[in-house]
C-alpha positions in Angstrom: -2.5 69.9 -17.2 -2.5 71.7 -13.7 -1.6 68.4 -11.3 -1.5 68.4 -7.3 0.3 65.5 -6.1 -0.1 63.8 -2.8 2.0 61.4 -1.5 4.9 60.5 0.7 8.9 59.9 0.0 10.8 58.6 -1.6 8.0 55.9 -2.8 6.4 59.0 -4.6 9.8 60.5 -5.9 9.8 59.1 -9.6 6.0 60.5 -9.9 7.1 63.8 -8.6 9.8 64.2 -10.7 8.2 63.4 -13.9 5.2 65.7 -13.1 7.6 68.3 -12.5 9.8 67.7 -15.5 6.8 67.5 -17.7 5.1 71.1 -15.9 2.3 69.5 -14.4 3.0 69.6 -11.1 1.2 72.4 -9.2 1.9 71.4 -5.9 2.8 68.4 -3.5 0.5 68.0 -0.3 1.5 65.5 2.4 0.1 63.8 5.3 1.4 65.8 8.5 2.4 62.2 10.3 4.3 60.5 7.8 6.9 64.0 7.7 8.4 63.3 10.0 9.2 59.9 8.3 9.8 61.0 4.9 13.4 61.3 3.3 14.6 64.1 4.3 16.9 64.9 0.7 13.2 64.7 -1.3 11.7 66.9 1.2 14.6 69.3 0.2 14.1 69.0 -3.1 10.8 69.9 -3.2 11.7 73.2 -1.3 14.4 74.1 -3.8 12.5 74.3 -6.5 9.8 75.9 -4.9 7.3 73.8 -5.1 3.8 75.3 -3.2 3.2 72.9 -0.4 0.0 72.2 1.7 0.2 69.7 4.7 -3.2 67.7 5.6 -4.5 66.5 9.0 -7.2 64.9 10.1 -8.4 68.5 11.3 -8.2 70.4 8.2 -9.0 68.0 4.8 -12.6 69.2 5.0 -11.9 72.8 5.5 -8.7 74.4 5.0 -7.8 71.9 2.8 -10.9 72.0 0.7 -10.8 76.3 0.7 -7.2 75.6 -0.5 -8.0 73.3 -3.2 -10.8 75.3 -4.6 -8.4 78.1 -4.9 -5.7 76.2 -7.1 -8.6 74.7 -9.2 -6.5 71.7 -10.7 -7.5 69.5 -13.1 -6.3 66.3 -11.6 -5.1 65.0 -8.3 -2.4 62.5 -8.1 -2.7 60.4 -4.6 0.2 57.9 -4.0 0.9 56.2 -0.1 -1.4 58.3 1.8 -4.1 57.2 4.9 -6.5 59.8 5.5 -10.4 59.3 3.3 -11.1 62.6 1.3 -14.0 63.6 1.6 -16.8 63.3 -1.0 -17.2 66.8 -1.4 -13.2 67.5 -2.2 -13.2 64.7 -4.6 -15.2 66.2 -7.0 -13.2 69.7 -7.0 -10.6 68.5 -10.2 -11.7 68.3 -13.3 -10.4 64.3 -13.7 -11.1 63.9 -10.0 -8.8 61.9 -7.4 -7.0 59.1 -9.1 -5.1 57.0 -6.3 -2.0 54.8 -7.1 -2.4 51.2 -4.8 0.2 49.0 -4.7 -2.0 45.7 -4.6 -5.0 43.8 -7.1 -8.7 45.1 -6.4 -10.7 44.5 -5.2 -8.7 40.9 -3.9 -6.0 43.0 -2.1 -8.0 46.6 -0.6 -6.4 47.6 2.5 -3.6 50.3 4.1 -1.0 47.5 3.3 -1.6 45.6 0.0 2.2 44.4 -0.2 2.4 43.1 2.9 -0.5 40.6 2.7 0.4 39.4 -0.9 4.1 38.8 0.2 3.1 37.1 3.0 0.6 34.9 1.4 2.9 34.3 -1.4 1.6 35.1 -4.1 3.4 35.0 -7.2 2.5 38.6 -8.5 0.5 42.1 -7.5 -0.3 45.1 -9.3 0.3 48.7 -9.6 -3.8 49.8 -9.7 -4.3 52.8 -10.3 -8.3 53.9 -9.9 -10.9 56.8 -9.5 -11.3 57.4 -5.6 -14.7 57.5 -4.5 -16.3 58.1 -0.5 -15.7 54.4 0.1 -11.9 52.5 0.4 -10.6 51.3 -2.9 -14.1 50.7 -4.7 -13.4 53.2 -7.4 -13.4 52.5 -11.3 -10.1 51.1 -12.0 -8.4 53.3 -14.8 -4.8 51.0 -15.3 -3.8 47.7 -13.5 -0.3 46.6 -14.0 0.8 43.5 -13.3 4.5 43.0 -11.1 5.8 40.1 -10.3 6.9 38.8 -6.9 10.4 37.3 -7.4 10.9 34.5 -4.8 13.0 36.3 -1.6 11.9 39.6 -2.5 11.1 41.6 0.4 8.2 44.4 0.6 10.6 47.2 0.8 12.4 45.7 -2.4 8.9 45.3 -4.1 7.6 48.7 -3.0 10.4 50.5 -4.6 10.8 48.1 -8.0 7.1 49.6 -8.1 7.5 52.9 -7.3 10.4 53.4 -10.2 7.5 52.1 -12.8 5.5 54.9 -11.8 6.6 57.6 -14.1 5.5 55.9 -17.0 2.5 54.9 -15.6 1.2 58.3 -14.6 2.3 59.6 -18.4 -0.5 55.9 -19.5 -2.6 57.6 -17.2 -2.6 60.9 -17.9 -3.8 59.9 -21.9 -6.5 57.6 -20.7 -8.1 59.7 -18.2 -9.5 61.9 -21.2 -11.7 59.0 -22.4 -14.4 58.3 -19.1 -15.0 54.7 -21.2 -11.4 53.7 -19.8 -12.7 53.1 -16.3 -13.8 49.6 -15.8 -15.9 49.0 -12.3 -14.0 46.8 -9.7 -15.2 43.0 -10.1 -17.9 41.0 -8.4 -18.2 41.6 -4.4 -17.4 37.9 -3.4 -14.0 38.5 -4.6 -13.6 41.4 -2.2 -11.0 41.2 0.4 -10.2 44.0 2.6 -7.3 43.6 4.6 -6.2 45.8 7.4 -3.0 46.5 9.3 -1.6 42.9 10.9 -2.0 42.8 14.6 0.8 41.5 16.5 -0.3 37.8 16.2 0.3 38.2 12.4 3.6 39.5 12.8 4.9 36.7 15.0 6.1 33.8 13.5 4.4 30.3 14.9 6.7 27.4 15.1 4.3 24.6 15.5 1.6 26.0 13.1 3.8 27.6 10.0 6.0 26.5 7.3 9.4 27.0 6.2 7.7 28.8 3.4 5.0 30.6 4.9 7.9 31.5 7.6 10.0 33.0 4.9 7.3 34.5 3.5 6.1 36.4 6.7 9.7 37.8 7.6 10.0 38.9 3.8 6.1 40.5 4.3 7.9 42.0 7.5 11.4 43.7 6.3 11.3 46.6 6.5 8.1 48.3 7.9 7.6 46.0 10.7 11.3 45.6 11.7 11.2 42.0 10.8 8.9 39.0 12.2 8.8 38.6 15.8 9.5 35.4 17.6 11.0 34.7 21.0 14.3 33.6 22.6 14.2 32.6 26.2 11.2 34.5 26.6 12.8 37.9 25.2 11.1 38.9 21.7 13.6 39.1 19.0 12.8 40.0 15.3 14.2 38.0 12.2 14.9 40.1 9.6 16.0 37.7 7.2 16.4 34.1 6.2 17.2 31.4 3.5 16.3 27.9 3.2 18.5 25.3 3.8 18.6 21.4 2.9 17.6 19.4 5.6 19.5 16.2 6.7 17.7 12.9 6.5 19.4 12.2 10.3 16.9 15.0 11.6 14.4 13.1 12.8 13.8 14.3 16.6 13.7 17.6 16.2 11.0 20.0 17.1 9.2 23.1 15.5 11.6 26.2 16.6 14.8 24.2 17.7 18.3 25.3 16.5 19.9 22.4 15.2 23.3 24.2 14.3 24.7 27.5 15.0 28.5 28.2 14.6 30.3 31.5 14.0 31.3 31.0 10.4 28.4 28.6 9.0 25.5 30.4 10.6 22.4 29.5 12.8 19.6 27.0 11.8 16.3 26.4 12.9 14.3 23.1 12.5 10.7 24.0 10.9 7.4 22.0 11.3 7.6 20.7 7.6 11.2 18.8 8.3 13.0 21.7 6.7 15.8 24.0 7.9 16.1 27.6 7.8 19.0 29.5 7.9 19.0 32.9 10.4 20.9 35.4 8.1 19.9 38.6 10.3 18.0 39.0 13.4 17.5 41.7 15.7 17.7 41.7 19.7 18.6 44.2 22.1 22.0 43.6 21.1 21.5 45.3 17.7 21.5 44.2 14.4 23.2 41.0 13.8 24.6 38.2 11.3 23.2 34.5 12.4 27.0 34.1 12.7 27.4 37.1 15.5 24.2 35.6 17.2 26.7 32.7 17.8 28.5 35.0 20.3 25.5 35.8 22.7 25.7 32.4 23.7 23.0 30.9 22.0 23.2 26.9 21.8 22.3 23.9 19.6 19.0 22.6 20.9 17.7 25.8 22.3 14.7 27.1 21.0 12.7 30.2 19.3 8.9 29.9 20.4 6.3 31.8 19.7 5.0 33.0 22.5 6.6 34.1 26.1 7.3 30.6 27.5 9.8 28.2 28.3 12.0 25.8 26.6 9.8 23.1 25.0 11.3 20.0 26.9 13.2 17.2 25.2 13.3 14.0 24.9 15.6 11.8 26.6 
């Protein structure tokens, strides 16, 4: 089976190489913005063994790109991380069609950023759904949904590539099932549609007085790595927390606000007093002073009672 493949790296490394092991692969097509982003040692790789490549822009899928595909003629194409809508004339050049790879459930989780919103909601599994692309956004006929678990402290970057690895096997599932056009099931029942777009900035920043230590945790997981981490304030600087941990809370904090550190020392770590009486611990946050342990943050000068907030304002004021 003649297979173009388009996707970025590494998420779409396993799927290249087994396509390429197996001699499906025809060619590998990427999006010209996220090059410059890819890993560098896949993008190698491909060149080595001299793969035909074909970048897309927004300029070009309906013309070059179309001219191009028509040419090569394959019978499938494999779409995995990519941004741009094909249009409906191009997805009807393959044989099998487009089949995309999404890392989320559909039609609950449609969207550019499926892990994001189910880490951050926390939920307790997504799905590897793999589907028939049609003219609209992930409302094709859904050919394979597997089901992954979300293991508690798991971040999106850790879930996105636990996925990606399963994806060699899953193309091989596909490629079997794609020959029968009774294995397409439609998507669901509209009212459990939910199409979620890229978080604004207000969804990336953590709010003291409105979140949870959970739904705190959740967010900076949601947040590590594609969006640096979850953004909060420190005297009226933004900083992003790139990780934490829950801690037990002592019964003796009893006056403490949403935001406050109640401990930070250079061995045992900084803690912050959440809106549900319970602690987190700061295990790595980022500032204009680079990267740093909760402990290093200790060194800046930071002090117990000080706060994070969640906008650009001053210290909530306490009580005497």
């Amino acid at each position: 089976m003649k297979i173009i493949l388009i996707g970025s790296f590494p998420t779409s490394i396993s799927l290249y190489q087994y396509l390429h092991q197996n001699n499906h692969l025809q060619a590998v097509c990427m999006q010209e913005k996220t090059i410059q982003q890819s890993n560098q040692d896949s993008l190698s790789l491909i060149k080595q063994q001299e793969i035909e490549t074909f970048v897309i822009n927004n300029k070009n899928i309906s013309s070059q790109f179309k001219d191009w595909l028509l040419d090569k003629s394959p019978d499938l194409v494999l779409v995995c991380s990519f941004s741009l809508k094909i249009p409906k004339e191009v997805l009807h050049i393959p044989k099998h069609g487009f089949l995309n790879i999404h890392f989320g459930k559909l039609p609950e989780n449609r969207g550019p950023d499926p892990l994001f919103w189910s880490i951050k909601n926390g939920e307790k599994n997504t799905a590897i759904t793999i589907y028939q692309m049609d003219e609209e956004w992930d409302t094709g006929k859904i050919l394979i949904e597997q089901v992954v678990p979300i293991i508690p402290g798991e971040t999106s970057g850790m879930v996105n590539s636990k996925m990606s690895f399963m994806l060699e096997q899953l193309a091989e599932k596909a490629l079997h099932l794609i020959q029968n056009p009774e294995n397409y099931k439609t998507q669901s029942i509209e009212s459990q549609c939910i199409y979620n777009k890229h978080p604004n900035p207000e969804e990336l920043t953590i709010n003291w007085e409105e979140q949870t230590a959970d739904e705190i945790e959740n967010l900076v997981n949601a947040c590590n790595p594609k969006y640096g981490g979850a953004t909060t304030y420190y005297q009226g600087s933004p900083v992003q927390i790139i990780e934490v941990s829950p801690s037990d809370c002592p019964d003796t904090l009893t006056d403490k606000t949403p935001g406050e550190i109640v401990h930070i020392h250079p061995q045992e770590g900084l803690f912050v007093y959440c809106k549900d009486k319970k602690l987190l611990r700061v295990n790595i946050i980022h500032s204009d002073a680079g990267v740093l342990t909760g402990q290093k943050y200790f060194h800046l000068g930071v002090k117990q009672n000080q706060h994070f907030t969640t906008s650009i304002k001053a210290e909530p004021l306490i009580a005497t």
